[in-house]
N, C-alpha and C positions, 0 to 999 in steps of 0.2 A: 306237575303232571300226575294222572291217576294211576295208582300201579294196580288197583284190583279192578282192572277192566276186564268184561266177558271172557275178550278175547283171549286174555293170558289164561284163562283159565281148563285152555283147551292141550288135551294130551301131552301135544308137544312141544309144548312148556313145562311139565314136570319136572324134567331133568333139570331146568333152569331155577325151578323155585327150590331143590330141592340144594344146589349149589347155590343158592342166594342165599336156605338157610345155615346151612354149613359157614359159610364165611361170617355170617352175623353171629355163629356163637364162635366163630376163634376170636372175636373182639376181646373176650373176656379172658383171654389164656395169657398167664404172662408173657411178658416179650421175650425172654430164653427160650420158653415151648412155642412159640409161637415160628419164632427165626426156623427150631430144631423140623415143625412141621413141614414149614413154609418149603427148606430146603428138600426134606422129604418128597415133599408133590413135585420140585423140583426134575427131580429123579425119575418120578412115574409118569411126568407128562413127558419123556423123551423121545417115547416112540411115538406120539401122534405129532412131533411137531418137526420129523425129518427133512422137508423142503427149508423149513426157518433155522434149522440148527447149520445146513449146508451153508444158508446164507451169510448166519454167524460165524462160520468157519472160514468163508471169503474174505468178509469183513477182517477178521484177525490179520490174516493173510496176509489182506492189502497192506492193514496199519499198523502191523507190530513185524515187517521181514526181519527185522534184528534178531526178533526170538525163532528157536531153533522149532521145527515141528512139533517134539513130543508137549514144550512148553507152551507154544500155541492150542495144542490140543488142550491142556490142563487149564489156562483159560479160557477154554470154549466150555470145559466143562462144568467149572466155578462158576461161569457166566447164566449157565442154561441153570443150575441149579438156586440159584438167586433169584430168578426168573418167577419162583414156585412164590416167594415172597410175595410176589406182584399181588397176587390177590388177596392174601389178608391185608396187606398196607390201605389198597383199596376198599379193603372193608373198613377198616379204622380210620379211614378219612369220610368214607359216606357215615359209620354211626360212632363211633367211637366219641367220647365226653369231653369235652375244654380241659377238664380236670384233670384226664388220665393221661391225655395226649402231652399237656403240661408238663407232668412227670417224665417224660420220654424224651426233653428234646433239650439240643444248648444252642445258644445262637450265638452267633458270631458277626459281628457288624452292623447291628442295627441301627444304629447312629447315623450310619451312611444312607439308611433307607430313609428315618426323619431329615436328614439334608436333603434329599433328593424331594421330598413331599414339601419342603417350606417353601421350594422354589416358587411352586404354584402352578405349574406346566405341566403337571400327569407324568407319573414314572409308568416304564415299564419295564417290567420285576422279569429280565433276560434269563431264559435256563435252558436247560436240554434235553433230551429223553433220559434219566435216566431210569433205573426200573423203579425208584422212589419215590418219580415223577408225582404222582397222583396224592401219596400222603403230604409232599414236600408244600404242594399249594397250599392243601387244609394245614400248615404247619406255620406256615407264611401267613397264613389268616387270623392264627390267635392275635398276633399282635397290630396285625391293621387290614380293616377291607378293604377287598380287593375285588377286582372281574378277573374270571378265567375262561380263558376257550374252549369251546365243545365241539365237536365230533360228533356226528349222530354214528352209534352204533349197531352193526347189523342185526343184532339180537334186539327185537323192540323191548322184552321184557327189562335186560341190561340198561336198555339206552330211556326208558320210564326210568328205573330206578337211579342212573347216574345224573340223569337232570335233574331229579326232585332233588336229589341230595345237595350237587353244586349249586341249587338255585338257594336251597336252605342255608347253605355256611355264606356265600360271597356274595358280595354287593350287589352282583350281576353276571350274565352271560354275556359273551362275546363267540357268534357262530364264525367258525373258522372260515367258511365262505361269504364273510357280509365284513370286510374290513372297516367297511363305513363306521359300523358300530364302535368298534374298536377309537376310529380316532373322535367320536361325540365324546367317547368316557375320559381320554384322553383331554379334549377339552375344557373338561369340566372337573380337570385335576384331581381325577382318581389315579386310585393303581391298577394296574393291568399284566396279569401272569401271563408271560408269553415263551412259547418255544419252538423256534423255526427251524431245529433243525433236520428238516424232513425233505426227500426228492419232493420236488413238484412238478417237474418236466422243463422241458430249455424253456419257453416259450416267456415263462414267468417268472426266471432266475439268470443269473452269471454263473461263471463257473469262477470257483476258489480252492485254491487247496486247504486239503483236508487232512492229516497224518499224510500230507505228499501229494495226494491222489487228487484227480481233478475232480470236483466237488459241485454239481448243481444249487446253487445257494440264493435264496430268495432275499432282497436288497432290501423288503421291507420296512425292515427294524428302520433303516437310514431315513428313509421316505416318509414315516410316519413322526420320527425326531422334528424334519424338515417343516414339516404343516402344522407341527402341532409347537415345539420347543419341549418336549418333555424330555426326561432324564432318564438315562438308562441305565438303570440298577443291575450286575448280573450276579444271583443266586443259584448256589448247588445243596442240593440233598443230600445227605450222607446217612446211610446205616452203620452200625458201627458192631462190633461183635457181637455186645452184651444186648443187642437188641434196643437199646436208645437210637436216639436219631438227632445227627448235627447239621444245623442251617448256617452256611456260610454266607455273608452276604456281601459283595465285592462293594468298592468309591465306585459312586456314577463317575460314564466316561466320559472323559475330557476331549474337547476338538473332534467331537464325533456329531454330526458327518462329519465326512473332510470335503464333500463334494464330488468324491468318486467311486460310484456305486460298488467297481472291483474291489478296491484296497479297503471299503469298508466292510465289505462282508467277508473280506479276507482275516479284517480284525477279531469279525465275532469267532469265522473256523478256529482263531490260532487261541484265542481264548477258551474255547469249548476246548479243543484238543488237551491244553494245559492240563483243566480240572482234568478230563477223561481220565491225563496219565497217571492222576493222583490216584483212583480207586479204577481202574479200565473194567470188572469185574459187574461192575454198577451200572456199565452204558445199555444200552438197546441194542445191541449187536446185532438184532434178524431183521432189522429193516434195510432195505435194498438202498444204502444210501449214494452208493455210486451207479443206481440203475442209468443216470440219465450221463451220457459222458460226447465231449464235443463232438465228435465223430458217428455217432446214435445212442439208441435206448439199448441197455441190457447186455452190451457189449462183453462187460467184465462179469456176470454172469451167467451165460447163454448155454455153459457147460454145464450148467448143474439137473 
């Protein structure tokens, strides 16, 4: 896709190109300044993002009542400042070098990823929002191609430049509304970076619990195992203090499906929920993930 089209080139885009170039030279900052900045913006974007911080503050709420308020609030705040992260990871996953990236990362289970590829069936490389989401794929990619899913995003200048980039590192795209896609790559026993776990409304989910809570959960993953036979590999991203970054990569899962839509997408929440407890700091916190609950939409946030 062309990023110096006319059109970007009109006023109100400015800001946009001027924060596209900002994130292309933090590429270059080591990863300690990079974290020290990351966190920094963290901090400064806290007053435009008050509707999503409220959300994250629910979220806590919901999934961690054990912990006492002031400590829920101190993970909301570790949370939102990690958050700032988000976009230089994303710069160093659109430009950042094989090389540099190399030096930055450990992995952990890759063996499990060549079993699941020798099958012959197409894996799909299982993971979840977390804020690392975006480098963890380009991270995933050094060591084997992959398709990953897109999103068109509302900024076109953003959303030119996020497609050229993914279209540059991975095998291919997979648009999140055209599943089709998804199961041809799948066919034709590729890898496929996937991450479901997002509200998408009753209509096209179960409900599961989730750290307790009832959960809108799209059965997917089960469905597309079923047509295809591929292997479910589940991968986490991890930041680490020093500004490295570790890829953990689980055994594909066994007797999955089971043949019941509930109890399997029951397996992937209790899964996701595991890692979450390992780093909770690291997940997406401001997405409305209990927006959709049996009883209607919005229910458990309608106060905010």
């Amino acid at each position: 896709m062309k990023i110096f089209q006319k059109q970007f080139f009109h006023p109100r885009f400015w800001p946009s190109w001027l924060g596209l170039l900002l994130m292309r030279l933090s590429v270059y900052l080591p990863g300690r300044l990079q974290l020290a900045i990351g966190m920094t913006l963290g901090r400064l974007m806290r007053p435009f993002i008050g509707k999503r911080a409220e959300i994250a503050r629910r979220n806590l709420a919901l999934c961690f009542p054990e912990l006492s308020a002031n400590q829920q609030e101190e993970l909301l705040n570790i949370n939102l400042r990690t958050m700032g992260m988000m976009m230089i990871e994303t710069a160093m996953s659109w430009w950042a070098s094989d090389a540099n990236l190399s030096k930055r990362v450990h992995y952990q289970g890759l063996e499990h990823l060549e079993q699941a590829k020798a099958a012959g069936k197409g894996v799909i490389l299982l993971t979840g929002h977390f804020t690392s989401m975006e480098l963890g794929g380009r991270l995933i990619m050094l060591k084997t191609p992959a398709y990953v899913m897109f999103r068109h995003l509302k900024n076109p200048l953003f959303n030119a430049v996020m497609m050229r980039s993914r279209t540059f590192h991975s095998e291919g795209i997979v648009m999140r509304d055209d599943p089709r896609s998804m199961l041809r790559a799948l066919k034709k026993n590729k890898v496929v970076w996937y991450a479901p776990d997002q509200d998408f409304g009753q209509r096209t989910s179960v409900f599961a619990r989730f750290f307790g809570v009832q959960a809108a959960t799209i059965p997917a993953t089960a469905r597309m195992v079923k047509m295809t036979g591929a292997k479910v590999v589940p991968f986490v991203p991890r930041r680490e203090q020093n500004g490295s970054y570790t890829i953990s990569i689980g055994e594909p899962l066994t007797d999955y499906p089971s043949g019941d839509d509930i109890a399997d997408a029951q397996r992937i929440n209790d899964w996701l929920e595991q890692e979450i407890r390992k780093s909770p700091e690291q997940y997406f916190w401001v997405h409305r993930r209990f927006k959709t609950q049996p009883e209607g939409k919005g229910l458990l946030y309608k106060d905010l």
